[in-house]
C-alpha positions as CSV (number, residue, x, y, z in Angstrom):
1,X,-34.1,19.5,20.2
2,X,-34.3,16.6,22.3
3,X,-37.1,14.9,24.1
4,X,-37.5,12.2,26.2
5,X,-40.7,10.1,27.2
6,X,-40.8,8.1,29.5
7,X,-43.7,6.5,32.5
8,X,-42.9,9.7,34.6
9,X,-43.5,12.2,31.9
10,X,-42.1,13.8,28.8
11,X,-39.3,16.3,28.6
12,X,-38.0,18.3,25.7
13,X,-34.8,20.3,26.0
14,X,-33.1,22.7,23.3
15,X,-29.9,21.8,23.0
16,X,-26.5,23.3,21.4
17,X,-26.4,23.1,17.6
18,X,-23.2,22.2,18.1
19,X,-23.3,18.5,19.1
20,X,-24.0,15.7,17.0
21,X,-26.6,13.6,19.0
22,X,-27.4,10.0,17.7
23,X,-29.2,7.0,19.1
24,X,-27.8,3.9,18.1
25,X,-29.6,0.8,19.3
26,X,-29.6,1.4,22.7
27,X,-27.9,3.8,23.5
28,X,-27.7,7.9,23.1
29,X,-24.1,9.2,21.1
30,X,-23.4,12.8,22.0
31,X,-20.3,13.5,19.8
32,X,-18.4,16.9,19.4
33,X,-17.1,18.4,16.0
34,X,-13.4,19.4,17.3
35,X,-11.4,19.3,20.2
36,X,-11.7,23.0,20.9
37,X,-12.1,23.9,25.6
38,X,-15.8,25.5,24.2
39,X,-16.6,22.0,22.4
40,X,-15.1,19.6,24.7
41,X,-17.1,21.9,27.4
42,X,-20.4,22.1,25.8
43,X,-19.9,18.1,25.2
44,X,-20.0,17.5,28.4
45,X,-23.0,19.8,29.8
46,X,-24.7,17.9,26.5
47,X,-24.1,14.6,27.9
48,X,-25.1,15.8,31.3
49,X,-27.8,16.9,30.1
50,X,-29.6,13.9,28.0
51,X,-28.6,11.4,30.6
52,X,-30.5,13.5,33.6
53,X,-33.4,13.9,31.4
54,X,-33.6,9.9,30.7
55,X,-33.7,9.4,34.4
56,X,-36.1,11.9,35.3
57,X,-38.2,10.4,33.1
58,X,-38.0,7.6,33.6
59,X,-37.1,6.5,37.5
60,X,-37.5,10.2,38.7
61,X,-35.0,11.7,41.3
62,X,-35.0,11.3,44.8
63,X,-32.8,12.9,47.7
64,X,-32.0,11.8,50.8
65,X,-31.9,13.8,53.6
66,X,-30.1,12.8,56.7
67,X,-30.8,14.7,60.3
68,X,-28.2,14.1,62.7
């Protein structure tokens, strides 16, 4: 389980068991056990996944939308 605070909110997020998920200092480790396609897979929808969550929280998202 992950969550992450921030001024625009708090978000918490169940994550695969899988993944090994460490802060160290500054920064967020998202490590896989073995180099199997469903590991290397889920590693990267993990890392996705925590790095969307620390912006929403904490710059939120914005879209542009051009009208031409």
């Amino acid at each position: 389980r992950v969550t992450a605070t921030g001024a625009k909110g708090t978000l918490v997020k169940q994550l695969s068991p899988e993944m090994n998920i460490a802060i160290e200092g500054d920064q967020i480790l998202v490590t896989r056990p073995t180099d199997s396609d469903r590991h290397r897979a889920l590693h990267g929808l993990t890392r996705t996944l925590v790095a969307n969550m620390v912006t929403g929280v904490s710059a939120g998202y914005s879209k542009i939308l051009n009208v031409t």
